[in-house]
C-alpha positions as a LaTeX table, in Angstrom:
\begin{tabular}{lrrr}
\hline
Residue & $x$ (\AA) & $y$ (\AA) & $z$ (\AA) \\
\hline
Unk1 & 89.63 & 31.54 & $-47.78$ \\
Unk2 & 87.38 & 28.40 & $-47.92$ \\
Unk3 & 85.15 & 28.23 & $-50.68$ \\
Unk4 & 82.34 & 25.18 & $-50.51$ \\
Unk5 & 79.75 & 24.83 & $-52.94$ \\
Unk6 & 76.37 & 22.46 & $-52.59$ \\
Unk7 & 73.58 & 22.09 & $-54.74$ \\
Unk8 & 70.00 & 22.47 & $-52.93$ \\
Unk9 & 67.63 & 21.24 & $-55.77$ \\
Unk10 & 68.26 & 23.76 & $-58.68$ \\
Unk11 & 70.30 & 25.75 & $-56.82$ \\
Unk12 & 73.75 & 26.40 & $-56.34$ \\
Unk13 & 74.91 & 27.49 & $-53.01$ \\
Unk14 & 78.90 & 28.71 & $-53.03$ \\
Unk15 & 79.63 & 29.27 & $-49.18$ \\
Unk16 & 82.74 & 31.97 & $-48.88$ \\
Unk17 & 84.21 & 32.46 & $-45.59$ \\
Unk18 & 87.34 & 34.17 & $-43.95$ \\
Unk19 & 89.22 & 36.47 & $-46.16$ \\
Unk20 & 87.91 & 37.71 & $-49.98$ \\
Unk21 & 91.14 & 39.02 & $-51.11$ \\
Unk22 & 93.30 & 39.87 & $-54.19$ \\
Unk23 & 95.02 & 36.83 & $-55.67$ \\
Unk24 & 94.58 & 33.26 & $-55.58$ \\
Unk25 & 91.21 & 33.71 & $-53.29$ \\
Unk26 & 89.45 & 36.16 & $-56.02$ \\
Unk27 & 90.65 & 34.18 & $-58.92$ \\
Unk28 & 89.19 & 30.58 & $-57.18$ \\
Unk29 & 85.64 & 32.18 & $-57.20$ \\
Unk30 & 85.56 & 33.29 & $-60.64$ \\
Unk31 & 86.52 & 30.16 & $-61.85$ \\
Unk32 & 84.13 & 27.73 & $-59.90$ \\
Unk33 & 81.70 & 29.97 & $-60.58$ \\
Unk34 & 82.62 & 29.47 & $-64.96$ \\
Unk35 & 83.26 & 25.78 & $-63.91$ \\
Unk36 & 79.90 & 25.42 & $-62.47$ \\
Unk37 & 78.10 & 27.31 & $-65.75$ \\
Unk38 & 79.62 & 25.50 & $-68.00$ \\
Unk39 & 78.11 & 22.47 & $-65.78$ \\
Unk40 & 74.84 & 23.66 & $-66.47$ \\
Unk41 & 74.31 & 25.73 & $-63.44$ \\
Unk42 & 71.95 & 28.79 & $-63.25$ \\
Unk43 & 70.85 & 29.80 & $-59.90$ \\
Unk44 & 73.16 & 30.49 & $-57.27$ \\
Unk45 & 73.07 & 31.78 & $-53.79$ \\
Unk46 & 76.28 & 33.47 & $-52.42$ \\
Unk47 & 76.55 & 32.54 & $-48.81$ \\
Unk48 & 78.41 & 35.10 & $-47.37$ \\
Unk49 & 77.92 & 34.29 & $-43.34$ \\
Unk50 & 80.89 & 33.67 & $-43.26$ \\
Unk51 & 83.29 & 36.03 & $-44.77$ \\
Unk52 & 85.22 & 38.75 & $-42.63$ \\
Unk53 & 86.73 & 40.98 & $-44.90$ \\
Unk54 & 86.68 & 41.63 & $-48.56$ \\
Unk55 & 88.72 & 44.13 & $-50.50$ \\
Unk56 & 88.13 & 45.62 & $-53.72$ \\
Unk57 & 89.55 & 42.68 & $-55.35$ \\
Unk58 & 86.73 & 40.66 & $-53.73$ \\
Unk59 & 83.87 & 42.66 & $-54.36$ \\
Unk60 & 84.90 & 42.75 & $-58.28$ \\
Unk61 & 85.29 & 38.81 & $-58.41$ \\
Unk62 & 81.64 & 38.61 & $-56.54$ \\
Unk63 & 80.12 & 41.27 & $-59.58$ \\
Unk64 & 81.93 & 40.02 & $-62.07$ \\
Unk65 & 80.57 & 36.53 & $-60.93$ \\
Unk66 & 77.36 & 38.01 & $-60.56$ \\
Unk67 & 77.65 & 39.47 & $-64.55$ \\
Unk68 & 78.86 & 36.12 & $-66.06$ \\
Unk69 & 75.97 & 34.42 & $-64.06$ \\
Unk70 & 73.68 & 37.40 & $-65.58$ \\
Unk71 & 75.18 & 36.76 & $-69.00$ \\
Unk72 & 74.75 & 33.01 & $-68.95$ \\
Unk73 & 70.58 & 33.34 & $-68.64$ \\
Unk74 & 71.11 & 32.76 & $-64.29$ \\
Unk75 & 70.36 & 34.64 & $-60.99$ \\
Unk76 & 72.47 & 35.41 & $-58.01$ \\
Unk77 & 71.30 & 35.78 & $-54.46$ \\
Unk78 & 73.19 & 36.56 & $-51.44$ \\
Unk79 & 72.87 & 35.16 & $-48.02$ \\
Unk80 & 73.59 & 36.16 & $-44.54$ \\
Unk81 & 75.97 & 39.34 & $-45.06$ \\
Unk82 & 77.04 & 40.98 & $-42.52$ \\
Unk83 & 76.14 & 44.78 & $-42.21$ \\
Unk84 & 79.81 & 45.59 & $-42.85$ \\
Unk85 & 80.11 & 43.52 & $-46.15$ \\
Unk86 & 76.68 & 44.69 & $-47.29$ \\
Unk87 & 77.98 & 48.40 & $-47.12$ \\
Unk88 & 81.08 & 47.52 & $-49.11$ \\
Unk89 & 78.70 & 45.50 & $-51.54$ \\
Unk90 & 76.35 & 48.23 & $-51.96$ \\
Unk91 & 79.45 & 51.08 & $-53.04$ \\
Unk92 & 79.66 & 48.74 & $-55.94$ \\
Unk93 & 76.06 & 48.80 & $-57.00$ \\
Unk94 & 75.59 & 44.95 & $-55.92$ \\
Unk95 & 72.46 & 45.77 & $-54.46$ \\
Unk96 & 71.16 & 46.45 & $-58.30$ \\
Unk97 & 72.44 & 43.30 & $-59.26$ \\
Unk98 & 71.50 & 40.79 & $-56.40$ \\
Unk99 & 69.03 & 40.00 & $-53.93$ \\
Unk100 & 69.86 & 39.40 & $-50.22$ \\
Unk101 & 67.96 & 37.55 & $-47.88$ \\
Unk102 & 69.16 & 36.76 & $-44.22$ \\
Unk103 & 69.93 & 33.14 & $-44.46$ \\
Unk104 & 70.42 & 30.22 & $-47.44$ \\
Unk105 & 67.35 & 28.63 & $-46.92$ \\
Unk106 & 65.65 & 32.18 & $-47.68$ \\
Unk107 & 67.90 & 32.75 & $-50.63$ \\
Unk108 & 67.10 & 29.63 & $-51.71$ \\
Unk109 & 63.40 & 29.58 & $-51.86$ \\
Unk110 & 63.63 & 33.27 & $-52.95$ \\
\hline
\end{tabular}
């Protein structure tokens, strides 16, 4: 899974794409996510245009992302999910916890 991460002014923007799966791929977004707090970051976008398939796995790293971001005084948006990822998302309650918008830029200017 490749995981890319920009800042656009303020605002973090951590692109996920392929596969969001148990292991290595779940535990990689959790921790640039801490990595990027403890860096002073606070507003983040989720680009998920370009992600597949998630399992369970991946939908608890993106809340539990979402929660530490919450925790830490920040905001999480998602971008450009697909119909398919947005019904997974929304079993989980994500749709309490996050905004979507249909692309970054969106997101970004919220």
């Amino acid at each position: 899974m490749p995981l890319e991460h920009r800042r656009v002014d303020s605002v973090v923007v951590v692109a996920i794409s392929g596969r969001l799966l148990f292991g290595p791929e779940t535990v990689r977004l959790e921790n640039l996510v801490k990595d990027l707090i403890a860096q002073g970051a606070r507003k983040f976008v989720l680009d998920l245009a370009g992600l597949e398939y998630t399992d369970s796995s991946g939908v608890g790293a993106v809340v539990a992302s979402s929660a530490l971001i919450a925790r830490n005084g920040g905001e999480l948006r998602l971008a450009g999910v697909k119909p398919r990822i947005q019904r997974i998302l929304a079993l989980k309650g994500m749709e309490q916890l996050s905004q979507a918008y249909p692309t970054v830029d969106e997101a970004v200017a919220g």
